[in-house]
C-alpha positions in Angstrom: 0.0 0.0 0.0 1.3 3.2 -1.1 0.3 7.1 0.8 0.6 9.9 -0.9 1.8 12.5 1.7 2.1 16.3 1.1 5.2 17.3 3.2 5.0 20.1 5.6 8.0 22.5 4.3 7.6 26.3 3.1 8.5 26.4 -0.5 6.3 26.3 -3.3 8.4 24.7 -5.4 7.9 21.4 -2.8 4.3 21.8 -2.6 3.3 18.6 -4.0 2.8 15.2 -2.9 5.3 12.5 -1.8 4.9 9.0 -2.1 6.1 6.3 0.9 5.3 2.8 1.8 2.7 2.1 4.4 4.6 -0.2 6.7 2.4 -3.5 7.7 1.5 -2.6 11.4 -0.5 1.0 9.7 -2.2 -0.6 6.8 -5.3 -1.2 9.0 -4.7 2.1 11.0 -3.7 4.8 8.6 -6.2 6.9 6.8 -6.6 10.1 4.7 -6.5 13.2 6.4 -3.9 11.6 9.0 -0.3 13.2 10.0 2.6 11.1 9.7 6.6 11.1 10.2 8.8 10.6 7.2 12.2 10.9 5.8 12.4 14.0 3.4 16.8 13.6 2.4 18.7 13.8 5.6 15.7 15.1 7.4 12.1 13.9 9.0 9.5 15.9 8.5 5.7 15.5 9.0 3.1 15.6 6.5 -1.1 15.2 5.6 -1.7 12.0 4.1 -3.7 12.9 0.7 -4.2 9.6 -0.5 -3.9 5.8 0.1 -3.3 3.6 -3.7 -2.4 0.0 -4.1 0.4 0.8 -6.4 2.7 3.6 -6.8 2.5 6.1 -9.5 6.5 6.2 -10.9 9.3 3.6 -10.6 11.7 5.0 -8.1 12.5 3.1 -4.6 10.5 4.2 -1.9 11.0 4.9 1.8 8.4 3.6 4.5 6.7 5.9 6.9 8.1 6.3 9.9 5.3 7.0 12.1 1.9 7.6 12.5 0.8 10.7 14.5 -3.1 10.8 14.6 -5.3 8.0 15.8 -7.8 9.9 13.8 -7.7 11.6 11.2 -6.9 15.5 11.7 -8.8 16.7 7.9 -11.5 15.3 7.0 -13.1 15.1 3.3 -14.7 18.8 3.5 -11.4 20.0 4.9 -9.5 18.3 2.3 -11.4 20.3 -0.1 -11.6 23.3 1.6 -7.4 23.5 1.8 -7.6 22.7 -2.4 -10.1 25.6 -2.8 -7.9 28.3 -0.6 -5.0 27.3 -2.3 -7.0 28.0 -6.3 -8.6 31.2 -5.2 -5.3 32.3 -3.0 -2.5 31.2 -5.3 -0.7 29.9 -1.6 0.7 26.5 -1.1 -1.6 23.8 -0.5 0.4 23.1 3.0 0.3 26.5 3.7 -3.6 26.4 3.5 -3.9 23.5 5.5 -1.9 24.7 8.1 -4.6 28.0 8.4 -7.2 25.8 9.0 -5.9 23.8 11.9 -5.0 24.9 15.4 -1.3 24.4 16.5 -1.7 21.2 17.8 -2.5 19.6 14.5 -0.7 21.6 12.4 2.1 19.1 10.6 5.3 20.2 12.1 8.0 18.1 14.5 7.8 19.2 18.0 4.5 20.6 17.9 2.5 18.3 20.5 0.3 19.7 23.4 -0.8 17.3 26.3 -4.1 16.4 26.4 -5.4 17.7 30.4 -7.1 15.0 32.7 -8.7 15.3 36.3 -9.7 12.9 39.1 -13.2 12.9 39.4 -15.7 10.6 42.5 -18.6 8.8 41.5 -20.8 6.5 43.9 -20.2 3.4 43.8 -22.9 2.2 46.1 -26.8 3.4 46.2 -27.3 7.1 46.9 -29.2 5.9 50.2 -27.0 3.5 51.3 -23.9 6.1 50.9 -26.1 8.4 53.0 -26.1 5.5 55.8 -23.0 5.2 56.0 -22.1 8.9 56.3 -20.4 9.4 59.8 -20.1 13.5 59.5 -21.6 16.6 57.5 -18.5 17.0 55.6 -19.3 13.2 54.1 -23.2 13.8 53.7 -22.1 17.4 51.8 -20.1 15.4 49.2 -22.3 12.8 48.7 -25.1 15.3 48.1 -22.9 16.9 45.3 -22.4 13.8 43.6 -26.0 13.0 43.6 -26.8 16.8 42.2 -24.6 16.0 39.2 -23.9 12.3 38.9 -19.7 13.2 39.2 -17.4 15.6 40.9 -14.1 17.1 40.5 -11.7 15.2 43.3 -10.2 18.5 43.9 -13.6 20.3 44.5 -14.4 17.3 46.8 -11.0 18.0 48.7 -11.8 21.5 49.1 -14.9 20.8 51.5 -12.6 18.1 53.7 -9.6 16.0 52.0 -9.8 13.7 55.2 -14.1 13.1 54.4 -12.8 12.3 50.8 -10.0 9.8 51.8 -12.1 7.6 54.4 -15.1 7.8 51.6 -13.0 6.1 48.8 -11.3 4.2 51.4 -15.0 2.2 52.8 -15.8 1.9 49.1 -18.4 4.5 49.2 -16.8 6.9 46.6 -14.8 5.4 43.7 -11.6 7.4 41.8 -12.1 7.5 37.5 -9.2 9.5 35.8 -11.3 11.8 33.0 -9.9 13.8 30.5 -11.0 17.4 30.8 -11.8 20.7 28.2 -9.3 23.7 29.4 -12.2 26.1 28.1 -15.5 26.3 29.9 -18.1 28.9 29.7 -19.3 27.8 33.4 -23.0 28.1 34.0 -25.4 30.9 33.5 -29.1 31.3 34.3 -31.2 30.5 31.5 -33.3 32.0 29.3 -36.2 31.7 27.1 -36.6 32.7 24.0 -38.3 36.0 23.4 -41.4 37.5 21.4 -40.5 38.8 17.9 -42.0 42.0 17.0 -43.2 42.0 12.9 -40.2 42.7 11.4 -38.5 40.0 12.5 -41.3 37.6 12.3 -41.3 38.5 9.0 -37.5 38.0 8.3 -37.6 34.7 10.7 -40.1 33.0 8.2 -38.3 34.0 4.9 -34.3 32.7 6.5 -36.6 29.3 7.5 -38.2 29.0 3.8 -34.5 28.7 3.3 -32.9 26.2 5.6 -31.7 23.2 3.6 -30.6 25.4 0.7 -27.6 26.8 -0.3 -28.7 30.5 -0.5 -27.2 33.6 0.6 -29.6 36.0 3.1 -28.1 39.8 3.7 -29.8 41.0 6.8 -29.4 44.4 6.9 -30.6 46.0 10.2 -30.4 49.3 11.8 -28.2 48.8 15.1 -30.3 47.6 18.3 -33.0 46.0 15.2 -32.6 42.6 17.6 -30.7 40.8 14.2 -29.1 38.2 17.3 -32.3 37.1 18.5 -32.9 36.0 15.1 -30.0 34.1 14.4 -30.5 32.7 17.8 -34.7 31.2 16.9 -33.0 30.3 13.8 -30.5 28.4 15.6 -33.0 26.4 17.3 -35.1 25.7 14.4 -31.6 24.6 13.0 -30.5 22.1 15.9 -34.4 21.0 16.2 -33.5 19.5 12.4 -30.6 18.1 14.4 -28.3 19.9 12.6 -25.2 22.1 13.7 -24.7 26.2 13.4 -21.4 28.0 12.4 -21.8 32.2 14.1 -18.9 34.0 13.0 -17.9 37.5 14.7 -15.2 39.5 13.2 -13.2 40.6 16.7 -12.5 38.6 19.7 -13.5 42.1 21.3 -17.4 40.7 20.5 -17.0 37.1 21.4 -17.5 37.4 25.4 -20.8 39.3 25.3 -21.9 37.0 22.3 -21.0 34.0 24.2 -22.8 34.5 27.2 -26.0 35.7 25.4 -25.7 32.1 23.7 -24.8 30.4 26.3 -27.7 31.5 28.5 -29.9 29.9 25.6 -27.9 27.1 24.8 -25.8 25.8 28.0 -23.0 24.0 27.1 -23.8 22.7 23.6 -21.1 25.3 22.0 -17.7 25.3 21.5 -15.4 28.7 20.7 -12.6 29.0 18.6 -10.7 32.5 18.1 -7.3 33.8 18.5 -7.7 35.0 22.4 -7.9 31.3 23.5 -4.5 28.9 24.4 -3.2 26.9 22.1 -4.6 24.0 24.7 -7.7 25.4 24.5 -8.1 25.1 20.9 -6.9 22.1 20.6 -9.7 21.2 23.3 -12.2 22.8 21.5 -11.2 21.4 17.8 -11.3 18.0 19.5 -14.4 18.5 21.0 -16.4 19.7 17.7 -14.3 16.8 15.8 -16.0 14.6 17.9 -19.5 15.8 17.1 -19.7 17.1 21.0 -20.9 20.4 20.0 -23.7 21.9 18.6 -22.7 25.0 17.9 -19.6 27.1 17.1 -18.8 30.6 18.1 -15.7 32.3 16.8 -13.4 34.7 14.4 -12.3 34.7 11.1 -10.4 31.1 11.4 -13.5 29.3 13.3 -14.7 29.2 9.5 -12.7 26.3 9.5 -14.6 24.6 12.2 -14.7 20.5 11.2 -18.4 20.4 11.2 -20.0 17.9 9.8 -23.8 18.4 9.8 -23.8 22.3 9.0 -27.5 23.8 9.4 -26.5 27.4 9.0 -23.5 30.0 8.5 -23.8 33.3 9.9 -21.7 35.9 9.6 -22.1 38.8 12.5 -21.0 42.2 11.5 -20.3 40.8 8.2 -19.1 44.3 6.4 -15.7 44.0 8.5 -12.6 43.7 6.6 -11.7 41.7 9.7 -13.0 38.8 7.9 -10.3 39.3 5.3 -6.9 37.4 6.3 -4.2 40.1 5.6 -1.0 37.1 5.6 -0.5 34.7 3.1 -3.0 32.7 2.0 -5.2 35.6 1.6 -8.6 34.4 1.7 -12.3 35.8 2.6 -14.3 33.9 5.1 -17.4 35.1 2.8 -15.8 32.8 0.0 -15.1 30.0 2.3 -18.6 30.3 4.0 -20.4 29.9 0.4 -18.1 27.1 -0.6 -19.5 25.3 2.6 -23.1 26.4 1.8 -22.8 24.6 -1.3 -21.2 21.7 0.4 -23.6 21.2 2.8 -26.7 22.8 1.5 -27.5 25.5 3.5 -27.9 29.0 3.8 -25.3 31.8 4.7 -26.9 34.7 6.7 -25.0 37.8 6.9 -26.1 40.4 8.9 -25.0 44.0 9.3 -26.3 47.8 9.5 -23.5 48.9 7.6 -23.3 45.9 4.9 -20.1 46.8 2.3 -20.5 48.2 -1.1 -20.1 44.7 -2.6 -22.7 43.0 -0.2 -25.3 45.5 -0.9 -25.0 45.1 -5.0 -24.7 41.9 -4.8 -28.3 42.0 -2.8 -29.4 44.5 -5.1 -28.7 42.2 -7.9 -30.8 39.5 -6.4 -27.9 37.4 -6.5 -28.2 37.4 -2.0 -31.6 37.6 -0.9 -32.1 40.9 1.1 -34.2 41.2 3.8 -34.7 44.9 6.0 -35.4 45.6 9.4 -35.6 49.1 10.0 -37.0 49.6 13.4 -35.1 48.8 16.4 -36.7 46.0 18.8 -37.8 48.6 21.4 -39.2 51.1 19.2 -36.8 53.7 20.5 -35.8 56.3 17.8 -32.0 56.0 16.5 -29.8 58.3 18.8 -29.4 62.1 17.6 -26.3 62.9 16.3 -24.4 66.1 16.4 -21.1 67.2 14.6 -19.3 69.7 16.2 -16.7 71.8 13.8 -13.4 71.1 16.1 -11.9 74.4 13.9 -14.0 76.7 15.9 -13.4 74.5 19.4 -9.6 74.7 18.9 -10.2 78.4 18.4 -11.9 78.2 22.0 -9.1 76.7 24.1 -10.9 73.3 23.1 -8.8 71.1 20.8 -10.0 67.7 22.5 -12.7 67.8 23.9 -15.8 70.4 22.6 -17.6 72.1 24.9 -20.7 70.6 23.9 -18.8 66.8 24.8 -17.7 67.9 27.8 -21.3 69.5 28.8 -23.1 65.9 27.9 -20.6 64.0 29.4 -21.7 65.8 32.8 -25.2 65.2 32.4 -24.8 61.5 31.6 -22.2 61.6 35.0 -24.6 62.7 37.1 -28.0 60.7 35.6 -25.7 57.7 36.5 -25.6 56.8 32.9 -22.6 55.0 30.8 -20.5 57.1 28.0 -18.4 55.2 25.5 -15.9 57.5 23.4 -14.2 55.9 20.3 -10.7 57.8 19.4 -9.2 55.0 17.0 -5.7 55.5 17.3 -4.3 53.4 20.5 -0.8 54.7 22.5 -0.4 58.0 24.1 1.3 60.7 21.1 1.5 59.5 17.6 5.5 61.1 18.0 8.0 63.1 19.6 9.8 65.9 18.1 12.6 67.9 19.5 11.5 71.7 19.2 15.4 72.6 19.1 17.1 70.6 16.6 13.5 69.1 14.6 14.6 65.7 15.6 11.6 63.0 15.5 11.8 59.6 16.7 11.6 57.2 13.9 11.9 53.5 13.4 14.9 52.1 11.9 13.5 49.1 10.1 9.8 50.9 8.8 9.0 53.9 6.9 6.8 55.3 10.1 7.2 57.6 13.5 7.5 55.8 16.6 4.1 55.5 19.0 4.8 57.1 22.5 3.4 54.7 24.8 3.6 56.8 28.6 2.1 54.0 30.8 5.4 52.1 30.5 7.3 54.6 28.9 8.4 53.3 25.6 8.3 54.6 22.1 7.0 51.3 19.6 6.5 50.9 15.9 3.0 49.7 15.5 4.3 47.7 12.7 7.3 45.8 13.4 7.1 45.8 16.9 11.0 47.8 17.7 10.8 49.6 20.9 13.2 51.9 22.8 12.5 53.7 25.7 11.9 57.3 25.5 14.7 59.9 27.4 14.2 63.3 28.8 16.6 64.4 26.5 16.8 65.0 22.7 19.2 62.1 21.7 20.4 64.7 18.6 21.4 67.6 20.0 20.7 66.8 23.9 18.3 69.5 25.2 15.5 69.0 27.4 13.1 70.3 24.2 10.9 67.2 23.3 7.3 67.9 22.4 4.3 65.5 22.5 2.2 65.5 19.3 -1.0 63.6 18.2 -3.5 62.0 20.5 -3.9 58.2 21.4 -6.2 56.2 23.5 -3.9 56.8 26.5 -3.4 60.4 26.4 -7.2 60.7 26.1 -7.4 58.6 28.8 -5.2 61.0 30.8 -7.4 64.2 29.8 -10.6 62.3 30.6 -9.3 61.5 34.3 -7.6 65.2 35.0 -11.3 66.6 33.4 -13.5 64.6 35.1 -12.0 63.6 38.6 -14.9 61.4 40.1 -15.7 59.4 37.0 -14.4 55.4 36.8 -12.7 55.3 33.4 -11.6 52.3 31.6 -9.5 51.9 28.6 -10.0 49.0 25.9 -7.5 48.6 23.2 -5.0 45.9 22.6 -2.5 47.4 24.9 -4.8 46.8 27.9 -6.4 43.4 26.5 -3.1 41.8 26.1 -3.5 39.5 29.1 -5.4 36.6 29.0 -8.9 37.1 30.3 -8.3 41.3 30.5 -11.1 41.9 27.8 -14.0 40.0 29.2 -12.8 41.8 32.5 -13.1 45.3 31.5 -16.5 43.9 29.3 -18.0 42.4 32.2 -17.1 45.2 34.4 -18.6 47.6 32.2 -21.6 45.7 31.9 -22.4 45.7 35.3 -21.6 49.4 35.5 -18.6 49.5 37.6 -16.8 52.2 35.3 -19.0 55.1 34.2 -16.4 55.8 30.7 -15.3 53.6 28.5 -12.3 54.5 26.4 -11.4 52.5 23.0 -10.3 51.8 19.6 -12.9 50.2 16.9 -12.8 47.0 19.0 -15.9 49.1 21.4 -17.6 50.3 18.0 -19.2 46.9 17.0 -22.1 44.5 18.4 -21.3 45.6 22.2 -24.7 46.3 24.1 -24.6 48.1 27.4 -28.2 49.0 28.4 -27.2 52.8 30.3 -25.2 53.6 27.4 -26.6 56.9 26.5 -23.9 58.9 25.0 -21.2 58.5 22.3 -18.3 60.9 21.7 -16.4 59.9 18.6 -12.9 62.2 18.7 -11.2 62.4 15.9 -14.3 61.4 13.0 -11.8 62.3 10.1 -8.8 60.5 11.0 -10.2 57.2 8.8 -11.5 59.5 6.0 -8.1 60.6 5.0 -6.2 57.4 4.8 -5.2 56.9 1.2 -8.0 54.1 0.3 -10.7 54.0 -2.0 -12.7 52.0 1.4 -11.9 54.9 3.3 -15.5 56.4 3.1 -16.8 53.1 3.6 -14.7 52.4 6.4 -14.9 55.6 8.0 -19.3 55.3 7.4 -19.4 51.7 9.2 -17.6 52.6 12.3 -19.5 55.7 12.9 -22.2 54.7 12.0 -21.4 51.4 14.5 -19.9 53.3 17.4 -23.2 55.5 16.8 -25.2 52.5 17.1 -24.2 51.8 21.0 -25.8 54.8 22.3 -29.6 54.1 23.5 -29.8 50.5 22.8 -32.7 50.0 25.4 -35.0 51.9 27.0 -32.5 55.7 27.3 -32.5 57.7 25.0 -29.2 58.0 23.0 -27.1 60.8 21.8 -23.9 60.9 20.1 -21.3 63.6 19.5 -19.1 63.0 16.5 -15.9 66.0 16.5 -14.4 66.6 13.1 -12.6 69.2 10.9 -14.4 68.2 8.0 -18.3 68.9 9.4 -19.4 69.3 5.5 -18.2 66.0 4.2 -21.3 64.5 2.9 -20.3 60.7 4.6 -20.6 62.4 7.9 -23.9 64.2 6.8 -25.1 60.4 5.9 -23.8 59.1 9.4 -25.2 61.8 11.5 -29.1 61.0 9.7 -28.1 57.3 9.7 -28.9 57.3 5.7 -27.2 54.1 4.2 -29.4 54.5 1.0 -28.0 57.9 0.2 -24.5 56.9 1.0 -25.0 53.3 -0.4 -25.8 55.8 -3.6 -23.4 58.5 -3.2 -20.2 56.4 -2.8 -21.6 53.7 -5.4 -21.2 57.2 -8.3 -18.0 57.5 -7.1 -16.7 54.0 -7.5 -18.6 53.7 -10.9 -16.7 56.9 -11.8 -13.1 55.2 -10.9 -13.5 52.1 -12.2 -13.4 50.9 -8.4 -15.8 47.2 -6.8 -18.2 46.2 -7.2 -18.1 47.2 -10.8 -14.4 46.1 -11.5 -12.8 43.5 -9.8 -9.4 44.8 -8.3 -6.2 42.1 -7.8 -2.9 44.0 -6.0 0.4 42.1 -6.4 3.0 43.2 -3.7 6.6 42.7 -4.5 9.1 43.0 -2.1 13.2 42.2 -0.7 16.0 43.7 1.0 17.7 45.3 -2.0 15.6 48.5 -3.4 16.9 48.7 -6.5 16.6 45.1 -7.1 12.8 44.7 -6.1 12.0 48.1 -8.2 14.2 46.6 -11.2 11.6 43.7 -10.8 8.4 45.0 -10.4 8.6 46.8 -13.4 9.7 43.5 -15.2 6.0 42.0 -13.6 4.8 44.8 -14.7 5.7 44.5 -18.4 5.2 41.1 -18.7 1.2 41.4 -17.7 0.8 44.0 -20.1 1.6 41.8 -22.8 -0.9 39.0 -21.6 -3.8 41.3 -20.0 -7.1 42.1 -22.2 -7.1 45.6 -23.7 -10.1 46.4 -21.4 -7.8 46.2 -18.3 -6.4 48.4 -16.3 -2.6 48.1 -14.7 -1.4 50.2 -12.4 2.3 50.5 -11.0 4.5 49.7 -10.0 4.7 52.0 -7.2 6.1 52.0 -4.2 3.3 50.7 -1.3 1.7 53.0 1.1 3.8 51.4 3.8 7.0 51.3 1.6 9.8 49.9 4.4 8.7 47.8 7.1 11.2 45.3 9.3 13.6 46.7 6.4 11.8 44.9 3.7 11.0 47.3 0.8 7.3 46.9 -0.7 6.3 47.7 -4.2 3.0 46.8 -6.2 0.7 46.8 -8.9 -2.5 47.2 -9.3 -4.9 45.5 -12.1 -8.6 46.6 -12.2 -10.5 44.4 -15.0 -13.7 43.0 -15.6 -14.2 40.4 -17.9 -10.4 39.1 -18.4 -10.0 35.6 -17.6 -5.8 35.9 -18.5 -5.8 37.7 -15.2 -5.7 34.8 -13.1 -3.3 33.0 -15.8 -1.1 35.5 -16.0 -1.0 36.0 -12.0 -1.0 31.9 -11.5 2.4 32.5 -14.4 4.3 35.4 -12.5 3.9 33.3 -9.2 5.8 30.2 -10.7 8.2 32.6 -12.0 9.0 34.0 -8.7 9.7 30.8 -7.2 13.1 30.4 -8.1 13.9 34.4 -6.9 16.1 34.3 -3.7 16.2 37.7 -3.2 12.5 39.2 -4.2 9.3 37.6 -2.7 5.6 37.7 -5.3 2.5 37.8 -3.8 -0.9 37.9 -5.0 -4.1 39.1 -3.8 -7.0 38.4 -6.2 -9.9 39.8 -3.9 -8.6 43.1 -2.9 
């Protein structure tokens, strides 16, 4: 017997399968989709087994397997499929897609193991009166009692009402020891809650997703924010798992998944399992395990839970699905939309992807009819959208005011002394965006990137955002040595600062990924929020999605423009979502809601659509623009990024790429470049690329799919493709 194994090793040129013998003691063992140890020259390397054949395919000697690592296996035949459809719409290696898709554990590389995590847990081993017989003290009666509550206990919760009780228990034969393995992850247990009353919109939209369970159909729930879009996923959940069935919810930020998991969790106990970045690599490998083994019912998670080895798939739903968090920025460079239709198909079901702020592509697509749409325009409590009010920061800066308006400050007073909650979104983390020296003109600037350093005061560092260099920041000019260092920009930290010097009495609270770092610090400052033991909450875009705080009733955005002006053809998109998002937290109950959004730009007709909540009119003002430009959904856009160590060697080859796709692209097409990227040094790599914009021109995938092999055998300058940017 002969398995064809596709070697774990990083270049393309080796990405193809490998044939060794199956030695005698695996033949009945071994399957597809299992890892397995072989010699690769002088080395041992592990690999996916892609196939099993009685007979080999050439006439060279083969080497055996060494070992089998999975007693099951790892990919199954969706996943196997999945990894081949990444790597044709990706142009990555096929390992390199398979290796996305699985958590650490399983990922096919040598030293790479992680220990599965047992307990000792008591059962009764004698009739629950009988053990109460025999019971000589309170200690012994209270352990028992447990045991009956829940059929099993944990030894070490046993021990922590008497050790000694414990020990004379198991000693009479009362109690008896089993050795369990146990999931690092729980959600523990949370009061329960029934379902609640739809109001007619989402009746409405609740019948038309159920006319389409069992198909493989797109659904674009588009929703004002607070429009109750969960408690829809949630009835269709259950409708789903009645059909005994499984559900895949997909949010794009770990930020969302601890509120989202508890409002599931408190309708679904413990029939879900989580996958996202913030967990251990123990706890995924739990959690994989655990939906592998058909123990789950449902999945909640980020953009890689899309991955989730499900085999009886109900439903796909993608939360906040206009993110570009959903997009994987490193190599292979898919969208979890593609993946998530290419399971619809696969399993016959529907994708539902909900959103107030659904992107340009989404919409036309809906438009098109080519995704159902379906509209909920109310919010579930009737409550009116919040009022919004830009405030010209030109005239506040002119007032002694350049961070915080008057009009800011004055609502952030009321709201303090109503006892309600005020969230303000400023979407730039650290303290000053740099440091200049007044005397000499001396900024701080990293060595390896193109980029200013971030000052970062709370442990005093200065750190590209980029490449990670840090140095910590002196009193001194390090140029000319005087004491004449000036702070400039504003960060989540030094607005922090302000907030706490402005407003003395008020419990702040910052959320960005400098305070959410530590394991567990993000459900913290959630949970603590939520139960309204800071009265300000301080963040980046992670607070502008999905969040719901019931005394929410105010909103300042600082800084509205600071998207708006990045060099992006999204960046009125962009800049209209989070807004209109971060908006969308104010007065989600039964307060009313106000919002404050401070720019320099207060005629921009984005912000005029954002302050009226009008998606229609920017849906149709931005969709001119794109028309105009030749920009999605009306051209298809594919950026290819060249880069290396040598400038004038990666320049010398771009325009090389550049020329030969001119000679294979349609007339109709569009190429643009090379130029040098927007970021053009980072980590002392130097970035260039080209655009091409077409519509129609199938030799733009050829002659992509062509430069890539080219670029295989270049030492010194790295291609890479992205053909859904």
């Amino acid at each position: 017997m002969i398995a064809s194994v596709l070697v774990e090793i990083k270049s393309k040129c080796l990405d193809k399968n490998f044939e060794y013998m199956i030695p005698d003691l695996m033949r009945d063992t071994l399957q597809v989709g299992m890892r397995v140890l072989v010699p690769f020259g002088q080395q041992k390397l592990e690999g996916y087994v892609l196939k099993i054949a009685s007979e080999q395919t050439g006439e060279y000697e083969l080497k055996e397997i060494l070992e089998q690592i999975d007693d099951r296996p790892v990919l199954n035949q969706e996943l196997l499929e999945i990894g081949k459809y990444v790597k044709d719409i990706t142009l990555s290696s096929l390992s390199s897609a398979y290796s996305t898709m699985l958590p650490r554990a399983l990922k096919a590389k040598r030293n790479n193991t992680i220990s599965k995590k047992y307990e000792t847990q008591l059962t009764c081993s004698i009739e629950m009166e009988k053990a109460y017989l025999r019971c000589k003290s309170e200690a012994q009666k209270k352990i028992i009692s447990l045991i009956e509550e829940t059929g099993i206990i944990s030894k070490k919760i046993a021990n922590q009402i008497s050790s000694s009780a414990v020990k004379t228990l198991i000693k009479q034969g009362i109690l008896k020891e089993e050795i369990k393995e146990i999931y690092r992850y729980q959600i523990g247990l949370l009061e329960q809650e029934s379902k609640k009353e739809l109001n007619k919109e989402q009746k409405i939209a609740f019948e038309k997703i159920k006319a389409s369970l069992e198909k493989d159909k797109t659904i674009l729930l588009h929703g004002v924010t607070g429009s109750g879009k969960t408690e829809i996923y949630m009835q269709v959940i259950e409708k789903v798992l009645m059909e005994k069935k499984q559900a895949l919810v997909l949010v794009p930020e770990i930020s969302l998944t601890p509120q989202f998991i508890q409002n599931f969790a408190k309708r679904f106990s413990s029939e879900i399992a989580v996958l996202h970045s913030g967990l251990s690599d123990g706890e995924k490998y739990d959690e994989w395990r655990k939906i592998m083994r058909g123990e789950t019912k449902i999945v909640i998670g980020a953009r890689s839970a899309i991955f989730a080895p499900l085999n009886h798939l109900g439903v796909i739903i993608m939360d906040e699905c206009h993110s570009d968090s959903y997009k994987q920025e490193n190599s292979p460079k898919y969208h979890v939309l593609d993946i998530a239709l290419f399971r619809s198909q696969y399993h016959k079901c529907p994708v539902i992807l909900g959103s107030a702020t659904p992107s340009l592509e989404e919409m036309a697509r809906a438009q098109k009819g080519v995704f159902e749409l379906i509209t909920l325009q109310q919010r579930v409590n009737q409550n009116p959208l919040p009022n919004c009010f830009l405030v010209d920061m030109k005239e506040e800066i002119q007032k002694k005011h350049p961070i915080l308006s008057r009009m800011l400050e004055k609502k952030i007073e009321e709201r303090l002394q109503k006892k309600e909650q005020i969230m303000i979104l400023l979407n730039r983390r650290g303290h000053s965006t740099f440091i200049q020296c007044s005397a000499c003109g001396f900024t701080y600037k990293c060595p390896h990137c193109d980029i200013s350093l971030t000052y970062h005061k709370t442990n005093g560092n200065l750190r590209c955002h980029y490449c990670g260099y840090t140095i910590y920041q002196t009193e001194k000019c390090p140029k000319c040595y005087e004491k004449s260092l000036n702070y400039y920009g504003l960060g989540t930290e030094k607005l922090e600062q302000i907030l706490k010097e402005r407003f003395q009495n008020a419990r702040i609270v910052r959320m960005d990924t400098d305070t959410t770092k530590k394991k567990e610090a993000l459900d913290k400052i959630i949970n603590g929020f939520q139960n309204k033991q800071y009265d300000i909450l301080i963040g980046t875009q992670m607070i502008s999605k999905g969040l719901d705080f019931p005394f929410v009733t105010l909103v300042g955005i600082i800084n509205a423009d600071l998207s708006l002006n990045i060099p992006d053809f999204r960046s009125g998109e962009k800049t209209f979502a989070l807004l209109c998002q971060a908006s969308g937290r104010a007065g989600r109950k039964d307060l009313k809601g106000e919002v404050v959004i401070q720019t320099f730009n207060p005629d921009n007709k984005i912000l005029d659509c954002v302050v009226h909540q009008d998606y229609e009119k920017f849906y149709r003002y931005e969709m001119q623009i794109r028309k105009q430009l030749k920009y999605p959904p009306y051209y298809f856009l594919a950026q290819l990024k060249l880069k290396g160590k040598n400038y004038e060697e990666v320049k010398k080859e771009a325009t090389k790429a550049a020329n030969y796709l001119k000679k294979k692209l349609d007339p109709t097409s569009i190429l643009l470049g090379p130029t040098t990227a927007s970021m053009f040094r980072i980590n002392n790599i130097f970035h260039f690329e080209i655009i091409i914009k077409y519509r129609f021109d199938s030799n733009v995938k050829i002659a992509i799919k062509e430069l890539d092999q080219i670029f295989l055998l270049n030492r010194n300058v790295t291609f890479e493709s992205d053909l859904n940017y």
